[in-house]
C-alpha positions as CSV (number, residue, x, y, z in Angstrom):
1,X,0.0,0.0,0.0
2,X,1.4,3.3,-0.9
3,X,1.3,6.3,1.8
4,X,1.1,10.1,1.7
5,X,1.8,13.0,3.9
6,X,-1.2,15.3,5.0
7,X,-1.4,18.2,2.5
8,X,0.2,16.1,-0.4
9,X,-0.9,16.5,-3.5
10,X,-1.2,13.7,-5.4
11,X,0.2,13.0,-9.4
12,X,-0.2,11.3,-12.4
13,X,2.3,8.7,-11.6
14,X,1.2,8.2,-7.6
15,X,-2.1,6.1,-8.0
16,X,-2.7,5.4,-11.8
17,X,-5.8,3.8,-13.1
18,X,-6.3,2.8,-16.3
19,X,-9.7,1.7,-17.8
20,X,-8.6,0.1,-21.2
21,X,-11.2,-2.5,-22.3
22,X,-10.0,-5.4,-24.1
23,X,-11.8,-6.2,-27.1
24,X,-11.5,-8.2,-30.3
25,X,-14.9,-7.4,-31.7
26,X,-16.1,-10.3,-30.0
27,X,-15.9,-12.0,-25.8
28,X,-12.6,-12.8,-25.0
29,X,-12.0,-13.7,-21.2
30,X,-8.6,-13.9,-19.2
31,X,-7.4,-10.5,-20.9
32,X,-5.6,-8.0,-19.2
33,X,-5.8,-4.4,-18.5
34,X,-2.7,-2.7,-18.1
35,X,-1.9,1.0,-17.4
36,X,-0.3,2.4,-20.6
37,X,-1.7,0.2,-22.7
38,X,-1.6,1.1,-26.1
39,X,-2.8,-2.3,-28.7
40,X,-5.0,-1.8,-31.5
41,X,-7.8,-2.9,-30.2
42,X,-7.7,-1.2,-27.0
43,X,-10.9,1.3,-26.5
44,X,-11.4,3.9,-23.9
45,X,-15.0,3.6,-21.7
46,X,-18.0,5.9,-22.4
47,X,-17.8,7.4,-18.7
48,X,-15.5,7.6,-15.4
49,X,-15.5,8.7,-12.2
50,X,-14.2,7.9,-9.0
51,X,-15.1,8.5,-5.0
52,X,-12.4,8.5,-2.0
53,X,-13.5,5.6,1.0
54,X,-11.9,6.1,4.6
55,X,-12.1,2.4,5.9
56,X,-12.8,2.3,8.9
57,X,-10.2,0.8,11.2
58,X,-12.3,-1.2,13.4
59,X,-15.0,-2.5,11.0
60,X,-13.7,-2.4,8.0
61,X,-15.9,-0.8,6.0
62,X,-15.9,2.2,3.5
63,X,-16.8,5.6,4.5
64,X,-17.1,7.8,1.4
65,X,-15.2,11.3,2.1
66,X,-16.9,13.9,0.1
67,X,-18.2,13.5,-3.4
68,X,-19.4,10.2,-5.4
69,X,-18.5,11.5,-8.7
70,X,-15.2,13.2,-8.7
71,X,-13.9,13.5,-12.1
72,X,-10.3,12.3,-13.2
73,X,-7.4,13.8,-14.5
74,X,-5.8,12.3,-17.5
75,X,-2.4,11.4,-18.8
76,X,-1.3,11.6,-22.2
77,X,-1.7,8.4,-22.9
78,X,-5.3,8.9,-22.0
79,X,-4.7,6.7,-18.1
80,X,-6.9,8.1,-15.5
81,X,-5.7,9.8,-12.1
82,X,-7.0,11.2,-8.6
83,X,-7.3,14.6,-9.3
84,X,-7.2,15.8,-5.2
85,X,-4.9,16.8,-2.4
86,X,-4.6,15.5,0.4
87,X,-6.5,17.2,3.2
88,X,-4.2,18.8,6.0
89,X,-6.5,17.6,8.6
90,X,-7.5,14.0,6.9
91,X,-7.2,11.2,9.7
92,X,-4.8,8.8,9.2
93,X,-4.9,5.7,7.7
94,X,-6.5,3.7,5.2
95,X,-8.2,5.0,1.9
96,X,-9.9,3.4,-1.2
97,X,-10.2,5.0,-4.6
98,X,-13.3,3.1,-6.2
99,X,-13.5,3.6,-9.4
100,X,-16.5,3.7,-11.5
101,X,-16.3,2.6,-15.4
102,X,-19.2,2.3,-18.1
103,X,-18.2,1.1,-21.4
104,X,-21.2,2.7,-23.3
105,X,-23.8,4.9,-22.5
106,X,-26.5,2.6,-22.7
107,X,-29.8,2.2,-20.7
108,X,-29.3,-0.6,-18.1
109,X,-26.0,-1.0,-18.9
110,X,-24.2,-2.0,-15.3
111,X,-21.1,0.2,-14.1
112,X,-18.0,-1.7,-13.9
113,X,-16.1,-0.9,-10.2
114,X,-12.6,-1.6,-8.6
115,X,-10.6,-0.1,-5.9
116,X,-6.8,1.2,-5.3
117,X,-5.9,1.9,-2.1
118,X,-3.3,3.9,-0.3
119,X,-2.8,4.9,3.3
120,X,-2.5,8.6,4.7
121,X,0.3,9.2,7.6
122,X,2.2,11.9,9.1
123,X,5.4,10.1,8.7
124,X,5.5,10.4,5.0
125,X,6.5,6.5,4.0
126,X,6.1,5.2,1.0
127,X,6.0,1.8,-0.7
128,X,3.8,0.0,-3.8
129,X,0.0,-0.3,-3.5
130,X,-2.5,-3.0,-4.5
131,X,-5.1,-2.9,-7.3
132,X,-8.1,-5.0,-7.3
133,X,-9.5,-7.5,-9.5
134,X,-10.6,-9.4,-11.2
135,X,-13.6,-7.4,-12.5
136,X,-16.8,-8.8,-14.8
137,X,-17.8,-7.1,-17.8
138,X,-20.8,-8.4,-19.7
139,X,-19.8,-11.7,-18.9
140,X,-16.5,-11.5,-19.8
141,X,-13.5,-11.7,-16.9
142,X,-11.2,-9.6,-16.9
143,X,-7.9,-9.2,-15.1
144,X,-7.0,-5.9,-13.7
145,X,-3.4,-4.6,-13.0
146,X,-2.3,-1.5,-11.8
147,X,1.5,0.5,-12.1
148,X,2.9,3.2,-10.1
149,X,5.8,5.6,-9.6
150,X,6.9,7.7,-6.9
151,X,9.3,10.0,-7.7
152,X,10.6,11.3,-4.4
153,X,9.3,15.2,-4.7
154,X,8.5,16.8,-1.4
155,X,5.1,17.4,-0.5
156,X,3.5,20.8,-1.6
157,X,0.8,22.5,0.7
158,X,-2.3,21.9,-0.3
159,X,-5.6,24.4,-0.7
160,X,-8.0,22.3,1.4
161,X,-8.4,21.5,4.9
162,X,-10.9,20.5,7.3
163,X,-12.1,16.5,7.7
164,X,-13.2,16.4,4.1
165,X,-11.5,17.4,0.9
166,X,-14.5,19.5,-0.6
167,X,-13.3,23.0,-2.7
168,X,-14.7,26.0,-1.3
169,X,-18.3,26.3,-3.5
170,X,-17.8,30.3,-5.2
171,X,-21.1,32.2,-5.7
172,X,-22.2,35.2,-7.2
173,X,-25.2,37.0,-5.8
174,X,-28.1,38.4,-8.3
175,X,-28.1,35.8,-11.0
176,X,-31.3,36.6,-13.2
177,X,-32.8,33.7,-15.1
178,X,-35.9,33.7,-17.0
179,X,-37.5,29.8,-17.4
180,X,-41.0,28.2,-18.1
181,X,-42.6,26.3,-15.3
182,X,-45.7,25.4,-16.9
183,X,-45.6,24.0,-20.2
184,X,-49.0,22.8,-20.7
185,X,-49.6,23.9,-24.0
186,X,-52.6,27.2,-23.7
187,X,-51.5,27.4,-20.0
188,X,-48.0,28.4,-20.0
189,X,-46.5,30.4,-17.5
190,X,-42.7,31.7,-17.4
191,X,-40.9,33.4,-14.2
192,X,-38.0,35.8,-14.2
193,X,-35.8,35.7,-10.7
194,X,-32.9,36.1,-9.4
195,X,-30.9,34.1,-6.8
196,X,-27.2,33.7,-6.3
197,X,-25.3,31.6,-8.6
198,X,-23.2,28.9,-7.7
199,X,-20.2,27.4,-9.5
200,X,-17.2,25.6,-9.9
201,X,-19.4,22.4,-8.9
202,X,-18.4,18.9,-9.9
203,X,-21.3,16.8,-11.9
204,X,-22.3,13.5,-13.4
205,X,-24.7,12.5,-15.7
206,X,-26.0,9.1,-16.2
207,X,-28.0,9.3,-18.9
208,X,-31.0,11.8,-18.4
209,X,-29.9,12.0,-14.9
210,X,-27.6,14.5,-13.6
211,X,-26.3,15.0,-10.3
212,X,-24.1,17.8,-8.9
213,X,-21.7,17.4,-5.3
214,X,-21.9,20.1,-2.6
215,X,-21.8,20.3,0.6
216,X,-24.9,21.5,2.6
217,X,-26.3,22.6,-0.3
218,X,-29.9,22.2,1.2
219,X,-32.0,21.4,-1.6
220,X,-35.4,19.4,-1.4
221,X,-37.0,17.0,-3.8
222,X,-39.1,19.2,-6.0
223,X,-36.9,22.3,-5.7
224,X,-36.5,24.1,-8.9
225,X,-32.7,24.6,-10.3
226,X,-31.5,26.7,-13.2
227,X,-28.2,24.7,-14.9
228,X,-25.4,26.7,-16.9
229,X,-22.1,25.0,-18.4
230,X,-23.6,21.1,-17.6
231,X,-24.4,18.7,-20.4
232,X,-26.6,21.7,-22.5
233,X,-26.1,25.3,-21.3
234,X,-28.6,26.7,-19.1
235,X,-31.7,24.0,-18.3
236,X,-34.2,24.7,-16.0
237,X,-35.2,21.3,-13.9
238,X,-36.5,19.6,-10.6
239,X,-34.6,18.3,-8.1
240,X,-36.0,14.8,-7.6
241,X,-33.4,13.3,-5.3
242,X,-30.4,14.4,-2.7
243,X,-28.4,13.0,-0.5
244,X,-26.4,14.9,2.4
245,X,-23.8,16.2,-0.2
246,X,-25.0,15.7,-3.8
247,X,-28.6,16.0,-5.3
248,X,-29.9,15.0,-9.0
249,X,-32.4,15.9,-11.3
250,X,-33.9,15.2,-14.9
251,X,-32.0,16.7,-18.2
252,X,-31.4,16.5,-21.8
253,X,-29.7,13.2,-22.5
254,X,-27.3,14.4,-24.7
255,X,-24.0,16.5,-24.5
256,X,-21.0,16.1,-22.0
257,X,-21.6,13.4,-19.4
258,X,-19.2,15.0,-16.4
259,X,-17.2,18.4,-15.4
260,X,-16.0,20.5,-12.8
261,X,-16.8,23.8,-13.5
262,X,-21.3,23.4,-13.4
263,X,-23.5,26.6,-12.5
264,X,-26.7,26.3,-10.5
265,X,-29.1,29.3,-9.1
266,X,-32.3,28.1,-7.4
267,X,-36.0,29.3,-9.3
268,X,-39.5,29.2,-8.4
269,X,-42.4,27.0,-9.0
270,X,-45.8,27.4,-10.0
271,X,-48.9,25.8,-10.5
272,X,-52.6,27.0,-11.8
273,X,-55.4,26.0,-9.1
274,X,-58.3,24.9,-10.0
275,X,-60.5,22.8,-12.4
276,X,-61.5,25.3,-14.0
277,X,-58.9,28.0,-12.4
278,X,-59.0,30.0,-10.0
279,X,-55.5,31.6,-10.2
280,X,-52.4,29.9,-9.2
281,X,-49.5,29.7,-6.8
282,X,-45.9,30.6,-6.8
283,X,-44.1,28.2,-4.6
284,X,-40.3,27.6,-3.1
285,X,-38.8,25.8,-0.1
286,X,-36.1,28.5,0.1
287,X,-35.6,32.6,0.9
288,X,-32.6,32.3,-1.4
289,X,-34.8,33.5,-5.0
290,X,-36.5,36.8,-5.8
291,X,-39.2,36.8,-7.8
292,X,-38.6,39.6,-10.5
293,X,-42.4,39.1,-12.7
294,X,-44.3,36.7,-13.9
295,X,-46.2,35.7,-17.3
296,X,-49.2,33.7,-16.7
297,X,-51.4,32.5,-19.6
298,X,-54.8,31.5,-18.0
299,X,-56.6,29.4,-20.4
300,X,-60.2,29.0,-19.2
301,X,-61.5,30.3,-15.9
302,X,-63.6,29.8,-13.3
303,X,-65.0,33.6,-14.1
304,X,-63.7,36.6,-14.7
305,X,-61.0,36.8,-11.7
306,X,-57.5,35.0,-11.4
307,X,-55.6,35.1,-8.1
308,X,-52.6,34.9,-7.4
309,X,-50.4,33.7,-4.6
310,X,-47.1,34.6,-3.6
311,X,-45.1,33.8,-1.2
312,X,-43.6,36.7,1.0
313,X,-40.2,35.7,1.3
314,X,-40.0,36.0,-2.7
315,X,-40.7,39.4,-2.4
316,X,-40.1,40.7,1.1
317,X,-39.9,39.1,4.1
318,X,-42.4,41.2,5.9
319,X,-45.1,42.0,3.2
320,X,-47.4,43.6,6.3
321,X,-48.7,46.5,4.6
322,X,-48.9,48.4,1.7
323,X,-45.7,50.6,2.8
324,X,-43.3,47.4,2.9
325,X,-45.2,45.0,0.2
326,X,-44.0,45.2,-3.6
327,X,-46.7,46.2,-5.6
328,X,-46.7,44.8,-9.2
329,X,-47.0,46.6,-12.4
330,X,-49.7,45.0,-14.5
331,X,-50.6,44.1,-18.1
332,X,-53.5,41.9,-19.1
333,X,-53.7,41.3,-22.7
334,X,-56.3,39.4,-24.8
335,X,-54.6,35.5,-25.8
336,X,-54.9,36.6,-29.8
337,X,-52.3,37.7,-32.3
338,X,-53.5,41.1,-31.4
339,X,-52.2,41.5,-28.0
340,X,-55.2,43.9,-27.2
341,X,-54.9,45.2,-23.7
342,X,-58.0,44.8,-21.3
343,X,-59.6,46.8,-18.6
344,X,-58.6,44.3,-16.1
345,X,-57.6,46.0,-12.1
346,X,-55.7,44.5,-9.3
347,X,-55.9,44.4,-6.0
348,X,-53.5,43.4,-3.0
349,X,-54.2,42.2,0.8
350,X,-56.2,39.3,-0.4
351,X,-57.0,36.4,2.7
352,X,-55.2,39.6,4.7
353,X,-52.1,38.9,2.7
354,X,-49.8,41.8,1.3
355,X,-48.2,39.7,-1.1
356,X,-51.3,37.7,-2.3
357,X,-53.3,39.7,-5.4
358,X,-56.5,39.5,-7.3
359,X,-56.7,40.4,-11.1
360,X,-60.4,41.1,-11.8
361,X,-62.6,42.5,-14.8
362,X,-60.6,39.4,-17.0
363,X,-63.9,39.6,-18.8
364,X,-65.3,35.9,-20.6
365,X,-64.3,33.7,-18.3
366,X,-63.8,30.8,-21.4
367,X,-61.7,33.1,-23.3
368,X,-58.4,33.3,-21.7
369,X,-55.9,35.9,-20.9
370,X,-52.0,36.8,-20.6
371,X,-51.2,38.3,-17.4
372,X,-48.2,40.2,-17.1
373,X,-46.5,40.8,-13.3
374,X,-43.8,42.6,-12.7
375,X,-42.0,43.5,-8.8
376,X,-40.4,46.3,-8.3
C-alpha cells in the first residue's frame, strides 16, 4: 500500500488507473488491463469517475469522504488519475479509490467498479500499493493490474483543509434567469428571478440523470434549479433526489456526461389551481430566490377573476402593509395575435395577505388571458 503525507498533492504517476477494455470485436475472457496500454484494439469507456472511502479501522468498511463523482485527471496516454490533495486535517490511515467505469452509455448497462488503495500518515512512508481485481464485464472476466511511480518530490501545501476534501463552493449573488414552469400547452406560464449563482461544482450525468456534489447545499425533492455549463447550457429542472452532499435531477440526454466547473441558481415553481382556475400559486422551499415578474397564460377560468399567490419571502420578508409589500406593475392582454390590452384592475391584501393579489374584470371567463407581473 502506498502512503502520503497530510497536504500532499497527489500526481499522475502516484495512484494510476487505467480503464482500457479489451476487445476483439467479440468476448474474449482472461485478458488484461494494463496502465499504458496502447494495442489496436484497446478502447477507452464511455464514462468515469471515482469516490475517496476512509475504511474504517475497526469494521472495516468504507466511508465515502466527500463526493461520489469526482472526475479524473488524465495522462497523455489517456490513463486516468485522482485529481485531489490531500487534506491537511484527513485522519490517518487507510483510503480506497473506487473507481466507476461504463463502457457505453447505454440504458441498463451495469457500471464496472474496482478499488486502489493507499494509506494517509504523518510520517511520510512510501511503498507499492494493491489494485483489485478481477472485474466482470458483460460476462466476460477480466484481469486488472495496476503500475505506479513515486518519484521522491517533497510534498506541496495543499488548498483544502478540514475533515473532508470539498473545494470552497464560489457564488455570485443576483443571478437573473428567465425559465418556463408550466408548459402545458394554452397554460403556459414563465418566471423571471434572481438568486445567487453557484459554481465551480463537480457533476455527473447518467444518462438523463444529472447530479451535482456540494456540501450542505440544502435542496429538497421538488426544488426548482436553473443549470449553466452542464451537459446543454442553461436547463431549468426539478430536483427529484439528494443525499447529504449531492442532489440530481432530470435533463437533456445528450451533450458532455461530467465536469467540474457546473453553475446552479435556485428558481421558483408554479402551478394553476383549479378545475376550471381560479389563479395559481408561486411556490419555493427557500428565501434564497427573488421573484422579478411573472407571465401567466390562464386558459379557461372559473369567471372573470385570477388570483394569485405569492409567497412573502419572494418578495419581502415582511409584506405587512402596503408601505413594505412590492406592488406589481400590470398588463393583461387578450390571448390573440392582437395582444389587445384589457380593462382588467388588481388588487393586493387578499385572505389579509400583502403579497397575495387579485386580477379582476378578465372579462369571458372561457376566453383566456396573458397576465403580465412585474415586482419592483
Amino acid at each position: 500500500m502506498k502512503s502520503f503525507v497530510q497536504s500532499y498533492r497527489l500526481t499522475e504517476t502516484d495512484l494510476t488507473k487505467s480503464f482500457y477494455w479489451g476487445e476483439t470485436g467479440a468476448c474474449v475472457t482472461g485478458l488484461p488491463i494494463v496502465d499504458g496500454m496502447s494495442a489496436p484494439w484497446t478502447v477507452n469507456p464511455y464514462f468515469v469517475s471515482y469516490e475517496i472511502d476512509f475504511i474504517d479501522p475497526i469494521g472495516l468498511y468504507p466511508i465515502r469522504v466527500g463526493p461520489f463523482n469526482r472526475v479524473p485527471l488524465t495522462t497523455p496516454a489517456n490513463a486516468y488519475y485522482a485529481n485531489l490533495t490531500i487534506g491537511e486535517k484527513w485522519a490517518t490511515g487507510n483510503y480506497q479509490i473506487l473507481w466507476k467505469s461504463q463502457m457505453t452509455g447505454e440504458t441498463g448497462v451495469p457500471y464496472v467498479e474496482s478499488t486502489e488503495t493507499f494509506q494517509v500518515t504523518t510520517a511520510g512512508t512510501y511503498d507499492v500499493h494493491g489494485v483489485t481485481g478481477p472485474v466482470i464485464w458483460n460476462n466476460c472476466i477480466y484481469s486488472v493490474t495496476g503500475s505506479i511511480g513515486y518519484t521522491g518530490a517533497a510534498p506541496t501545501p495543499g488548498g483544502e483543509t478540514g475533515t473532508q476534501p470539498y473545494p470552497t463552493i464560489a457564488f455570485t449573488y443576483n443571478a437573473v434567469s428567465r425559465y418556463q414552469v408550466v408548459d402545458t400547452a394554452g397554460q403556459e406560464v414563465w418566471i423571471t428571478s434572481d438568486a445567487p449563482d453557484y459554481m465551480g461544482l463537480m457533476w455527473a450525468r447518467y444518462g438523463g440523470i444529472l447530479s451535482i456534489s456540494q456540501r450542505d447545499h440544502g435542496m429538497s425533492v421538488g426544488d426548482r434549479i436553473v443549470l449553466r455549463n452542464t451537459n446543454v447550457d442553461y436547463q431549468s429542472t426539478v430536483v427529484t433526489a439528494t443525499t447529504v452532499d449531492s442532489f440530481s435531477m432530470p435533463v437533456a440526454n445528450t451533450g458532455y456526461t461530467q465536469g467540474f466547473n457546473g453553475h446552479y441558481s435556485r428558481g421558483l415553481n408554479f402551478s394553476h389551481v383549479g378545475s376550471p382556475k381560479t389563479g395559481g400559486v408561486v411556490t419555493t422551499s427557500n428565501n434564497q430566490v427573488k421573484l422579478l415578474s411573472l407571465r401567466i397564460r390562464t386558459g379557461a377560468r372559473a369567471s372573470t377573476t385570477y388570483a394569485v399567490q405569492v409567497p412573502a419571502s419572494v418578495l419581502n420578508d415582511d409584506c405587512t402593509s402596503l408601505g413594505d409589500s412590492f406592488v406589481p406593475l400590470m398588463s393583461v392582454r387578450q390571448d390573440a395575435d392582437h395582444l389587445s390590452a384589457t380593462a382588467a384592475t388588481i388588487a393586493a391584501n387578499q385572505g389579509g395577505n400583502y403579497s397575495n393579489f387579485l386580477v379582476a374584470n378578465l372579462g369571458n371567463p372561457a376566453a383566456s388571458r396573458i397576465i403580465i407581473l412585474v415586482f419592483g
